[in-house]
Structure formats: C-alpha cells, structure tokens
Phi, psi and omega in degrees: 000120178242122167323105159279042181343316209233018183296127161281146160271127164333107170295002170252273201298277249078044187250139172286125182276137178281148186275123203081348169242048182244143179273114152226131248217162192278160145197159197246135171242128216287126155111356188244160191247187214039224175238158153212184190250149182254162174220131205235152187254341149210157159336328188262342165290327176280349191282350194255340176266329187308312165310308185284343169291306180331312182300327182261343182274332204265351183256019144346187171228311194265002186055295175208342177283152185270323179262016154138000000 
C-alpha cells in the first residue's frame, strides 16, 4: 500500500492529482496583487478558474486597484 501524504489538489474541483500529471499554471488570486502558481488536473479547470477569477475582479466594487 503506498501512502500519498502530500498529493496536490486542483484549485477548481479538488480532486487529488496524481504526481506528475498536474498542470501548472501562472494565475491572478482574487484580493492578492500579482500572480501566482497553481495546479489544475486538467486544462480546462485551468481556463475555467481563469475566467471566474477574471469575473469576479471586474464585478468588484473597487476592480483590480485595491485604492479605489
């Protein structure tokens, strides 16, 4: 029986990645300024948080400046 202790998860599902088949990718996290990096179980979950972040910064109340 082998232990996975440390198996990363998808930042969209949350499904455990098998080690070595994870995407990873640059990403902007909502309320932090730059980018950072994430791991997606596939492309399409990453392209799919990228929108929804994007989405969620423009219905903002302040949009992506923090000072108004």
């Amino acid at each position: 029986m082998k232990v996975n202790l440390f198996r990363r998860k998808c930042e969209y599902c949350k499904t455990k990645i098998d080690k070595g088949s994870e995407i990873k990718r640059n990403v902007k996290v909502v309320g932090f300024i730059g980018t950072y990096l994430k791991y997606f179980c596939c492309s399409e979950h990453a392209d799919n948080y990228e929108k929804e972040t994007e989405q969620c910064m423009k219905n903002s109340k302040h949009g992506e400046n923090c000072c108004g």
